[in-house]
C-alpha positions in Angstrom: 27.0 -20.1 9.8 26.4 -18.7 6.7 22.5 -16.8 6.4 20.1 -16.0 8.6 19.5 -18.3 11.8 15.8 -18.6 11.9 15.3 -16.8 14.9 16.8 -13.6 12.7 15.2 -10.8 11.1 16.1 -9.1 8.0 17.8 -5.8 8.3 18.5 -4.5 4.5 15.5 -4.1 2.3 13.1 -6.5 0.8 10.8 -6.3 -1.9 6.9 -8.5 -3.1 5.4 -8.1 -6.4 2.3 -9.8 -6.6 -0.2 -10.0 -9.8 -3.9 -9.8 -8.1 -7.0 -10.2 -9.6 -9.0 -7.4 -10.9 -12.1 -8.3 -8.3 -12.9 -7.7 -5.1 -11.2 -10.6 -3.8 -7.7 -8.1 -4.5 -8.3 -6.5 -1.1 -7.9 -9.1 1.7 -4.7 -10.6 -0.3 -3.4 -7.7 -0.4 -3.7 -6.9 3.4 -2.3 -10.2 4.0 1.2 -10.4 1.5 1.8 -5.9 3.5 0.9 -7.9 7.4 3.5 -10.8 6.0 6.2 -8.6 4.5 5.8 -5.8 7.5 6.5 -8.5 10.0 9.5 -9.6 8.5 11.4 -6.4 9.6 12.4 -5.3 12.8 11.2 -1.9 12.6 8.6 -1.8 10.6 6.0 1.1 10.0 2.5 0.6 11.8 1.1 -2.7 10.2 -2.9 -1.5 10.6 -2.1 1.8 8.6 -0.1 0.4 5.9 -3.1 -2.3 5.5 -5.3 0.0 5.7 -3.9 2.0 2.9 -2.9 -0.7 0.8 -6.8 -2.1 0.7 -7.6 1.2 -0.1 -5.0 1.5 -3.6 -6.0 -2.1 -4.4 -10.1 -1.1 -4.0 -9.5 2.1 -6.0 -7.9 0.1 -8.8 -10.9 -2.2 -8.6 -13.3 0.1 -8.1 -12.1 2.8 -10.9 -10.4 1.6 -13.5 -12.2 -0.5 -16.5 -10.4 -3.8 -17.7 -10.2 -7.3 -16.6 -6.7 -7.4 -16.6 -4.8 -8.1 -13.1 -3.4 -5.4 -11.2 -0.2 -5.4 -9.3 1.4 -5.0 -6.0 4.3 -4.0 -5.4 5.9 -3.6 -1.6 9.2 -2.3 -0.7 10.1 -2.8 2.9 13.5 -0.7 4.2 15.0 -0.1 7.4 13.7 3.3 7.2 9.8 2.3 6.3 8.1 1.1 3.3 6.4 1.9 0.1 3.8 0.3 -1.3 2.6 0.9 -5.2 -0.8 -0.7 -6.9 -0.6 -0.7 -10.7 -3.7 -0.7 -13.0 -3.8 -0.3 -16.2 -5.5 2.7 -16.4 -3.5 5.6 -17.3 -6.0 8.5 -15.7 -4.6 10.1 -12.6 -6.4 9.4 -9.3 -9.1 11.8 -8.4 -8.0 13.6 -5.3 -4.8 12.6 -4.1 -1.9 14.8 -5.1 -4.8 17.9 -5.9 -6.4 20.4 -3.0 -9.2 19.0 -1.7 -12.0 21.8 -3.3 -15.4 19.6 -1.8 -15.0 17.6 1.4 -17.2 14.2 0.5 -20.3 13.8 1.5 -20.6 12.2 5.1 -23.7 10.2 4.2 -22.2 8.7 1.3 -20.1 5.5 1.8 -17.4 6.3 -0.4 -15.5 9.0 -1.2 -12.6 8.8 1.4 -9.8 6.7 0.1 -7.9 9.2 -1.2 -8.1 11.8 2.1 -7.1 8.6 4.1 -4.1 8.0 2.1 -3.4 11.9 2.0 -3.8 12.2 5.5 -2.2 9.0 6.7 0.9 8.4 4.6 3.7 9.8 4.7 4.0 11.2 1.2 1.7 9.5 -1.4 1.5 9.8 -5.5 0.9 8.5 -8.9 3.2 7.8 -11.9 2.6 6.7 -15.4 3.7 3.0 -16.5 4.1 1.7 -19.4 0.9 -0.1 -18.9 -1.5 2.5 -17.3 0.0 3.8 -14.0 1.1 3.4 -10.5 -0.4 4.9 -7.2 1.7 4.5 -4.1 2.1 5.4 -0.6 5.3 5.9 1.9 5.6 4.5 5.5 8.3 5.5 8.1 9.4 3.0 10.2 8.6 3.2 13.8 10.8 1.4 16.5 9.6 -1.9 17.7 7.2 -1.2 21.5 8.9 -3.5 24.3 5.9 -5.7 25.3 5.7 -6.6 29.1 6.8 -10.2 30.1 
């Protein structure tokens, strides 16, 4: 048989770029296309974190960067884990996340905690220039597969 049987998995790498709208609406697409691409693999990093930290990139971008242009999302799945990269087309470095913290945020604010979670929950985690602004990402290892009870 030549391919995958359906019942197979992938076992190289695998990669989604996605243009999303500059809105709100970014967020829950994006959690969907990283919970569709994660569950493609056989041993995939944890599918809540890397959501969690992918809404977080695609808010940010949102959130703090001016233009009406779409931004991008990019996710590379490998046997080893994932990395996931939002591009915006602002070229400003985001606030806190490759710097020492110097002022925890204020716990009675409702932002202000992207940028620890992704610290604290990734990995590794950075921020490049593009030729079009820049490009925030975040690493995933990949985690074995938990035997479920029949």
């Amino acid at each position: 048989m030549n391919g995958l049987a359906l019942h197979e998995r992938p076992t190289g790498s695998a990669s989604w770029r996605l243009a999303l709208p500059h809105t709100a609406a970014a967020v829950p697409v994006a959690r969907a296309l990283v919970r569709t691409a994660l569950s493609e693999v056989e041993q995939a990093p944890d599918c809540d974190t890397a959501e969690l930290l992918t809404a977080e990139l695609v808010a940010n971008a949102v959130e703090h960067t001016a233009g009406r242009g779409p931004i991008e999302l990019v996710v590379e799945v490998a046997p080893t884990g994932c990395q996931v990269e939002v591009h915006d087309p602002d070229p400003a470095p985001p606030g806190q996340l490759t710097r020492p913290v110097l002022e925890e945020p204020d716990v009675w604010q409702e932002g202000g905690r992207g940028l620890l979670l992704i610290r604290a929950l990734s990995a590794s985690c950075g921020h490049r220039p593009t030729p079009k602004g820049k490009a925030v990402w975040f690493t995933l290892p990949a985690v074995p597969a938990q035997r479920r009870p029949r």
